[in-house]
C-alpha positions in Angstrom: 0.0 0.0 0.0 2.9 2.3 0.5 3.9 1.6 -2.5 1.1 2.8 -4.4 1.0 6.1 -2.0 4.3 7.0 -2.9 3.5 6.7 -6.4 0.2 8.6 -6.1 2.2 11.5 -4.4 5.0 11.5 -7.2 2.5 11.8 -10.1 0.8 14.5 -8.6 4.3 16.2 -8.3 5.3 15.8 -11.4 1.8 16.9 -12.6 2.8 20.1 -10.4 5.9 20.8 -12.1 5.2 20.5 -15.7 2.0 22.9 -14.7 4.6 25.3 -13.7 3.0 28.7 -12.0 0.0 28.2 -13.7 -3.3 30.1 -12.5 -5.2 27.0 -12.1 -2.8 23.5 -11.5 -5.4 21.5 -13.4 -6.1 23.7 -16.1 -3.0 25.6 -17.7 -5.7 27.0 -20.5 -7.4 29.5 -17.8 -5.0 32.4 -18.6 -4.7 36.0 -17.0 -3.2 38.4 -14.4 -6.0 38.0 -11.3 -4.1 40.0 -9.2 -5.6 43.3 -7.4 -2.5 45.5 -8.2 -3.3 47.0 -12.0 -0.6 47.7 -14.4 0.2 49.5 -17.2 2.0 47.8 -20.1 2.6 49.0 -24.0 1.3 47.6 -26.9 4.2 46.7 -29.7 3.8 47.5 -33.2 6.2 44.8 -34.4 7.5 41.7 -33.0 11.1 43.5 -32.9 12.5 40.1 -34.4 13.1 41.2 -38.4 12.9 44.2 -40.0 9.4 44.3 -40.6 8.2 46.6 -44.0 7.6 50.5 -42.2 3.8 50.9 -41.7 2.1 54.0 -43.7 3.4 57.5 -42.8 6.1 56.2 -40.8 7.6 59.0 -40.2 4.8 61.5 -39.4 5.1 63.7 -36.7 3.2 65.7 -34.4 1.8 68.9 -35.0 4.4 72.6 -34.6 3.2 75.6 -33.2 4.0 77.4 -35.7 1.2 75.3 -38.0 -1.5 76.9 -35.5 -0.3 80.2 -37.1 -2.2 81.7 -40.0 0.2 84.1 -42.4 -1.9 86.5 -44.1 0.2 87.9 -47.2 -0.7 88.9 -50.8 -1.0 85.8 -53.0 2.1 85.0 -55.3 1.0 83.8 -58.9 1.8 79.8 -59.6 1.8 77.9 -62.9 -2.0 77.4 -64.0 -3.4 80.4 -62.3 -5.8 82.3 -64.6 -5.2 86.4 -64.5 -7.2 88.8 -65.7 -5.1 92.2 -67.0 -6.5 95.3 -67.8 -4.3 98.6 -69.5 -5.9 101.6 -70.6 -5.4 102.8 -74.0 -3.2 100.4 -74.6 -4.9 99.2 -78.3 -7.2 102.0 -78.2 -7.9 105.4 -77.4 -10.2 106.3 -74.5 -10.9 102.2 -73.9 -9.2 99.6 -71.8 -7.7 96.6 -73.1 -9.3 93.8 -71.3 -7.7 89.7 -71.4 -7.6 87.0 -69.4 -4.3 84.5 -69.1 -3.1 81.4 -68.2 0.1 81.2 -66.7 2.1 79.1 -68.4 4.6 75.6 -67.3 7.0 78.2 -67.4 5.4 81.1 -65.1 5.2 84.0 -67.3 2.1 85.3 -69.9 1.8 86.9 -73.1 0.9 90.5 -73.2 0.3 92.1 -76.8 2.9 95.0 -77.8 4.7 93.7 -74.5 5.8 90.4 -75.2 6.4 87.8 -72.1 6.1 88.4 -68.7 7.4 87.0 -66.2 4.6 86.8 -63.8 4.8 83.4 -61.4 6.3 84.3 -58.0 4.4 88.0 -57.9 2.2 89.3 -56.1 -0.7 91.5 -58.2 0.7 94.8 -57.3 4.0 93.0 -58.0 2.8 92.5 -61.4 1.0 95.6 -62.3 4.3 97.5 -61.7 6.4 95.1 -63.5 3.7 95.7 -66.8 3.5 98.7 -66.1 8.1 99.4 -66.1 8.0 97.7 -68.9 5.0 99.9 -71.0 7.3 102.7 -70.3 10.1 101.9 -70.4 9.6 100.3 -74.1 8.3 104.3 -75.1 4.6 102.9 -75.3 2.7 104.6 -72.7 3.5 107.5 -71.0 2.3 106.9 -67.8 0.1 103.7 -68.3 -2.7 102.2 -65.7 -2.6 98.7 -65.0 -4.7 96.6 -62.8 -4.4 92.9 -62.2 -6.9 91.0 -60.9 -6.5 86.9 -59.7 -9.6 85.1 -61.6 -9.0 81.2 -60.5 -6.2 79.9 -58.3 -4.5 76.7 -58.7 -2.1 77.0 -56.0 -5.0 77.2 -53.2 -6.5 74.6 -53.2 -6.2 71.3 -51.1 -7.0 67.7 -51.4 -8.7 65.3 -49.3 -9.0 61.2 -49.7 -9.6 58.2 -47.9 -12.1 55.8 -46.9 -12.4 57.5 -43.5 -14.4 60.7 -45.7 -17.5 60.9 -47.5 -16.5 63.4 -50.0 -13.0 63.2 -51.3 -12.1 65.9 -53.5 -9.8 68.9 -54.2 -11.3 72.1 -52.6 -10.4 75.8 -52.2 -8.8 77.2 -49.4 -11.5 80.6 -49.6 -9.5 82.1 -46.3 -5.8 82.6 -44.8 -7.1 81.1 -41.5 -8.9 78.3 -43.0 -8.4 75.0 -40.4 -8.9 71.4 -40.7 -12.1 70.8 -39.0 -13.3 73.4 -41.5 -11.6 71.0 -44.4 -13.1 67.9 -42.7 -16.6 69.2 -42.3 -16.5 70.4 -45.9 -15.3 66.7 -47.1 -18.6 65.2 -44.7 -17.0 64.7 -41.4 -15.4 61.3 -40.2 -17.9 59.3 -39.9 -15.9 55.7 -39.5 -15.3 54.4 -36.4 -12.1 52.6 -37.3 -10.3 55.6 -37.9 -7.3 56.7 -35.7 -5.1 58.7 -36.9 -5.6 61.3 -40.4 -1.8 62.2 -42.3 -1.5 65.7 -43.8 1.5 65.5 -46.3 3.1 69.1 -46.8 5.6 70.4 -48.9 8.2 73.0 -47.1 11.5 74.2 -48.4 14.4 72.4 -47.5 16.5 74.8 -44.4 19.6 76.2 -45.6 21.4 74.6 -43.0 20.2 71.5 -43.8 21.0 71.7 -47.6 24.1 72.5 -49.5 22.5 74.7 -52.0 23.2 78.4 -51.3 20.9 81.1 -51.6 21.5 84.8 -51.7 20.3 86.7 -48.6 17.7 88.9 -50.2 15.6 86.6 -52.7 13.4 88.7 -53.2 15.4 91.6 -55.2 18.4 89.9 -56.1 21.1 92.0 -58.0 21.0 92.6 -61.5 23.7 91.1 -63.4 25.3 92.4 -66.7 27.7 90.5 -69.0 30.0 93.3 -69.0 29.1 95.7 -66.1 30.2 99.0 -66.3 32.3 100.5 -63.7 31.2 103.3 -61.7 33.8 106.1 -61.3 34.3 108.1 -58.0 37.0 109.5 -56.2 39.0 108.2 -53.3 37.5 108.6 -50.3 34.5 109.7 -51.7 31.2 107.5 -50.9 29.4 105.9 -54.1 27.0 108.0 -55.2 24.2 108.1 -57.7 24.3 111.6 -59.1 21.8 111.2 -62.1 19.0 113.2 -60.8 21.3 116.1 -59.3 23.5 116.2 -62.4 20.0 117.0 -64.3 18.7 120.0 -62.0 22.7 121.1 -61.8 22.7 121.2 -65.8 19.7 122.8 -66.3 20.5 127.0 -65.9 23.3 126.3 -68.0 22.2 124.7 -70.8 21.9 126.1 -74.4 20.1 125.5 -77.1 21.8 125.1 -80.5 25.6 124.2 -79.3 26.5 120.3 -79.8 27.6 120.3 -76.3 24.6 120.1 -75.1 24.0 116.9 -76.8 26.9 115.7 -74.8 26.0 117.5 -71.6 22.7 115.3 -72.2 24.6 112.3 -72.9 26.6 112.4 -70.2 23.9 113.4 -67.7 22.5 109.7 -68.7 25.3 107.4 -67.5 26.1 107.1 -63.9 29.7 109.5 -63.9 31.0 112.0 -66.8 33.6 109.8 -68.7 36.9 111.1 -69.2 36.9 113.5 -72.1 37.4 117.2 -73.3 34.4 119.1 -72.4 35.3 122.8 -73.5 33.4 124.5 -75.8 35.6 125.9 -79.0 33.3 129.5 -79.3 32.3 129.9 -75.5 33.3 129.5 -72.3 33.8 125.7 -71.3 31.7 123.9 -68.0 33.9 121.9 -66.0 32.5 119.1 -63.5 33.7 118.4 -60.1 32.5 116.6 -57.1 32.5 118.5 -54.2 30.9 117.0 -50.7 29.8 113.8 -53.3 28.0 116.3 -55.3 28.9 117.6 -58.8 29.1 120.7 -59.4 29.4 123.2 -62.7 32.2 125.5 -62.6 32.8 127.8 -65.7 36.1 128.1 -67.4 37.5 130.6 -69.7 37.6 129.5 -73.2 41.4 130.7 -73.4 43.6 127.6 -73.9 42.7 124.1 -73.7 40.1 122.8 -71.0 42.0 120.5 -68.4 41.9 117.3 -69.1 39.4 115.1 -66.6 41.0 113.1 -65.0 39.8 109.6 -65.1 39.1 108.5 -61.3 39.8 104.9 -59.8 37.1 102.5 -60.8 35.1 99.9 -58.5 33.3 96.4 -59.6 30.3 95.3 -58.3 30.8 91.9 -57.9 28.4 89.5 -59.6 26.0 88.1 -57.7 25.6 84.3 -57.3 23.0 82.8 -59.5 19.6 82.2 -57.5 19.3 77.8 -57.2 15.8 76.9 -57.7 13.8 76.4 -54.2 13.8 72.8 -53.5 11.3 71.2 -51.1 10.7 68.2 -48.9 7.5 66.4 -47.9 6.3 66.5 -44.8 4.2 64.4 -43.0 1.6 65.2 -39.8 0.0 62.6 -37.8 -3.4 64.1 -35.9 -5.3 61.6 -33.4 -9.0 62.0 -34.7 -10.2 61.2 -31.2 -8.1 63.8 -29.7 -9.1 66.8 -32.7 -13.0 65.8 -32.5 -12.5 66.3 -28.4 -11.6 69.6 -29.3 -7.6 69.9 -28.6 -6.5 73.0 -30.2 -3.4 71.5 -30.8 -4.2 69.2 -33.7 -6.6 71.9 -35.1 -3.8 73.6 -37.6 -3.9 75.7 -40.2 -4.7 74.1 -43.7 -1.9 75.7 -46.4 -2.2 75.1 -50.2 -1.1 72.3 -51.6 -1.7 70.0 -48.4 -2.6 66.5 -49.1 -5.3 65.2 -46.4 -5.1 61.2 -45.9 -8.0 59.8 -43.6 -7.2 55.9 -44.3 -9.3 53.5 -42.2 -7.0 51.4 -39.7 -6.0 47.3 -41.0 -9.1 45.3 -43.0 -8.2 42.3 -43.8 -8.0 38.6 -42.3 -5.7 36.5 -39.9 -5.6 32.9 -39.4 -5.7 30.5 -36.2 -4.6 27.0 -36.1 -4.2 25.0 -32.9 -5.9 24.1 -30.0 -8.3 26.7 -30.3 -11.8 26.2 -30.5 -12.5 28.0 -33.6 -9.7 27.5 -36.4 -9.2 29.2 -39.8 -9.0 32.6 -40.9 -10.7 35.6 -38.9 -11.8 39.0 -40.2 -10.2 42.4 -38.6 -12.5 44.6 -39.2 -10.3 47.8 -38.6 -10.4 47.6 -35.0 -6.9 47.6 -33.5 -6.4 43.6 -32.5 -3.7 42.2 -30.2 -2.8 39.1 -29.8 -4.9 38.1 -26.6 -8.1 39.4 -28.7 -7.3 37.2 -31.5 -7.1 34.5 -29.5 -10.7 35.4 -27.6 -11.9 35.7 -31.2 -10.8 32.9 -32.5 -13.2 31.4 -29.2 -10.5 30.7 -26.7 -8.1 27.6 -26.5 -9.5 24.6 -26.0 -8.9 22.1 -23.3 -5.2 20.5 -24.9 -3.9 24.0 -25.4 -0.2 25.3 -24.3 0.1 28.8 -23.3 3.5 29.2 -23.3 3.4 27.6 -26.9 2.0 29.7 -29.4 3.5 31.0 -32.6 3.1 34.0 -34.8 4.0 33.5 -38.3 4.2 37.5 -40.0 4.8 38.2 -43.6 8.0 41.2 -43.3 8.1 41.9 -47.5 10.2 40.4 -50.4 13.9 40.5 -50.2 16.5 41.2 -52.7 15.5 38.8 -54.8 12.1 39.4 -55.2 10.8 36.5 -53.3 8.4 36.9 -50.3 9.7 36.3 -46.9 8.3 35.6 -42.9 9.2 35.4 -39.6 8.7 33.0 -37.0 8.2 33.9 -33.6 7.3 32.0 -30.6 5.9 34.0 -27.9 4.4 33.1 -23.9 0.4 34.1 -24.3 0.4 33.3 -20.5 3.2 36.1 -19.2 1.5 38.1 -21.8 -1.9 37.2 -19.9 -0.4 38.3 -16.7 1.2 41.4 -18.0 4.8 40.5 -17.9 5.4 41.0 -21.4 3.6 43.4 -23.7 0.9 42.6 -26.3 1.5 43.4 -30.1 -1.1 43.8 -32.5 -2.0 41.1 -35.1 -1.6 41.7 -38.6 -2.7 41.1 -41.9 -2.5 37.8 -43.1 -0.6 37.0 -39.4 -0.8 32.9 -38.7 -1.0 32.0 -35.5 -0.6 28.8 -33.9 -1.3 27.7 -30.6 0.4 24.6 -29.2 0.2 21.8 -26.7 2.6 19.8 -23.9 2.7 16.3 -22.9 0.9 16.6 -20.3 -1.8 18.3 -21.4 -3.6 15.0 -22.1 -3.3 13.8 -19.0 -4.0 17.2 -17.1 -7.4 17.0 -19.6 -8.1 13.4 -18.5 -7.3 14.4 -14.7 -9.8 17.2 -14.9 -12.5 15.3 -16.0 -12.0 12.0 -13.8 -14.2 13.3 -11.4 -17.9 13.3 -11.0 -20.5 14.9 -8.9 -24.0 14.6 -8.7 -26.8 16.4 -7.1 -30.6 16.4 -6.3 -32.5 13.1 -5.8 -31.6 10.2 -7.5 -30.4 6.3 -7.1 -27.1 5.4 -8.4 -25.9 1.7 -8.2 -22.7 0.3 -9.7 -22.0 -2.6 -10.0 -18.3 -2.8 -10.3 -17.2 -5.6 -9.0 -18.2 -9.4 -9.8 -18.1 -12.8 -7.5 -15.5 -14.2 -9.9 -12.8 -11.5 -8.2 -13.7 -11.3 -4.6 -15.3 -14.5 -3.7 -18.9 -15.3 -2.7 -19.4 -11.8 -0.9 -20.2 -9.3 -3.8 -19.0 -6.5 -1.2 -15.6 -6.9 0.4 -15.6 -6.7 3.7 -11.8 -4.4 3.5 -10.8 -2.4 1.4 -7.3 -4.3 2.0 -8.8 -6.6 -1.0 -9.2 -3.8 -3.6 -5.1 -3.8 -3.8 
């Protein structure tokens, strides 16, 4: 009899042991913390194992200040904007010339009698003065009128896609101050409940600092450059000055009509410093130019003799400026939590700018599958819902009664290699420490597999579990177990001594 006590007592040991610290000895399938203490654990995006293929928008980021800001500034022309011009007396006399243009793929429109424009980058006042430089200078108007007047913007607008929107479309941006929950309500509001996040996509101008391209300092009015620039002739130590309008209210009390010095008094009053030549007059007294103070002054010289010579002063270059690079940009990607914009954070409610891309995608649809010891096997829907692992496994009905805990694998699909060829990864992960919260859940994927295993002693534990019976209420058993042939005459042994 000791014997088969010992033996007893060392099964149910070793029962123990291969049960480890499960929650229930007999039943390693009843999985979960049960302990009054709560804790806090993360959920993984990956299993951390391969390099997994970067989910969409990766690298968004969260909202700046300075995208709560609105700019207002005049409006800059872009390729595909439609202008409307209108000069006065330009074609006619006493009417205004009225047309309409397209800005062309390479920002500039065709003006008659004016030829091209250059008209992408400007503002309209920008624009009316550059038309209106060009009228004049070009001798055809005097003193010409232009207005300019934006008709339909191409630049303004914005677009908005996604399953997450009833409406996708490109719209207008009417105002400076134009937000997103004005974009979204004019796009028919988010009205999925599987979406978590919306992605604005945003192009900025690469920083300086960042870039080795080098642009001048003021963009806006760079230098002019000549092929040959001419040199402009001071004196030393005298500042640079630009002496074209004095030199013209200097010259005026002594000018003559008739002598061909005043041609060249004239010519000379058009170029930025006298050249060096003979300026004396053969019949009448000669006008000699100096700079006094930086300012030229007309000093009269007697016609006796030869007029001194002007000396030809030191000459400084401009140096050229550098040419301007074209303005390059980079993409850039905002990630706004819907819950947190429609519970009215002000910080995810920024500023929509033209050209911004709005991405409302709905979170994973697809399927997962489930083999094992599970009680429902094959392949299970996500419906867009964020899943983990332990609500896959709820989904998939819970593991039945052979399952292993600590045994369950998650084969995940991580993209094609170099050779084209799909690849996986096999993980095997403890669904009961991740029960108890001493590991963190992950979320399940599309076309994820995962399989839940068994022990050895699962069977056993299963046929232990169920070895016992209990009844209740009224009722009449009777067994009959035991026949004469074993114990004798007496059906019903008299000790128990002759069970063993």
């Amino acid at each position: 009899m000791r014997k088969y006590c010992g033996l007893c007592i060392s099964a149910s040991l070793a029962c123990l042991m291969m049960t480890g610290c499960a929650n229930d000895i007999l039943d390693p399938t009843q999985i979960g913390r049960f302990r009054p203490v709560p804790v806090v654990n993360v959920i993984l995006e990956n299993l951390g194992v391969a390099d997994e293929p970067d989910s969409t928008y990766s690298g968004a980021e969260e909202p700046r200040p300075e995208d709560l800001i609105s700019y207002e500034q005049d409006y800059r022309f872009g390729i595909g904007d439609v202008v409307r011009i209108s000069i006065y007396e330009l074609l006619r006399e006493g009417y205004p010339f009225v047309n309409d243009y397209v800005v062309t793929e390479t920002g500039r429109i065709s003006i008659p009698d004016i030829g091209p424009v250059l008209s992408s980058g400007l503002t309209e006042r920008e624009l009316e003065v550059e038309i209106a430089n060009r009228l004049s200078d070009g001798g055809i108007l005097r003193n010409p009128s232009v207005t300019v007047i934006l008709l339909e913007s191409q630049s303004r607008y914005f677009s908005i896609y996604g399953a997450g929107v009833t409406r996708s479309g490109r719209y207008p941006i009417p105002r400076y101050d134009y937000r997103l929950t004005d974009a979204i309500a004019l796009a028919g509001d988010v009205g999925q409940y599987n979406v978590t996040n919306m992605f604005i996509s945003r192009e900025v101008p690469v920083d300086s600092s960042d870039s080795p391209i080098t642009v001048p300092v003021n963009t806006a009015s760079p230098i002019p450059v000549a092929p040959t620039p001419a040199p402009i002739q001071v004196e030393p130590s005298t500042p640079v000055v630009n002496p074209n309008e004095e030199l013209m209210e200097v010259i005026q009390p002594f000018a003559q009509p008739g002598p061909s010095s005043l041609n060249q008094s004239s010519k000379v009053a058009n170029e930025t410093a006298p050249q060096a030549a003979d300026m004396a007059q053969p019949d009448s007294d000669s006008i000699e130019w100096i700079i006094e103070n930086g300012q030229w002054k007309a000093i009269r010289r007697s016609s006796q003799g030869a007029a001194p010579a002007f000396s030809q002063p030191p000459t400084i270059s401009t140096p050229a400026a550098p040419p301007l690079a074209p303005i390059q940009t980079v993409t850039r990607v905002i990630k706004i939590p819907v819950d947190r914009l429609k519970g009215g954070d002000p910080r995810y409610d920024i500023i929509i700018r033209p050209g911004d891309r709005i991405s409302v995608p709905v979170d994973v649809i697809g399927e997962f599958f489930v083999m094992g010891n599970v009680n429902r096997v094959g392949p299970l829907n996500i419906t867009g819902r964020p899943m983990t692992l332990k609500m896959a496994i709820a989904t998939a009905g819970g593991l039945n009664e052979l399952a292993w805990p600590k045994k369950v694998e998650v084969i995940r699909r991580i993209g094609r290699n170099k050779a084209g060829l799909m690849q996986e990864e096999t993980v095997m992960v403890d669904l009961d420490k991740i029960a108890k919260g001493q590991q963190p859940d992950f979320f399940i994927k599309q076309y994820d597999l995962i399989n839940v295993g068994t022990h050895g002693s699962s069977r056993f534990l299963a046929v232990l579990r169920n070895a016992f019976r209990a009844t209740y209420g009224f009722g009449l058993v009777y067994d009959r177990n035991f026949q004469e042939i074993d114990f004798g005459d007496d059906p019903i042994p008299t000790s128990f001594r002759q069970i063993f």
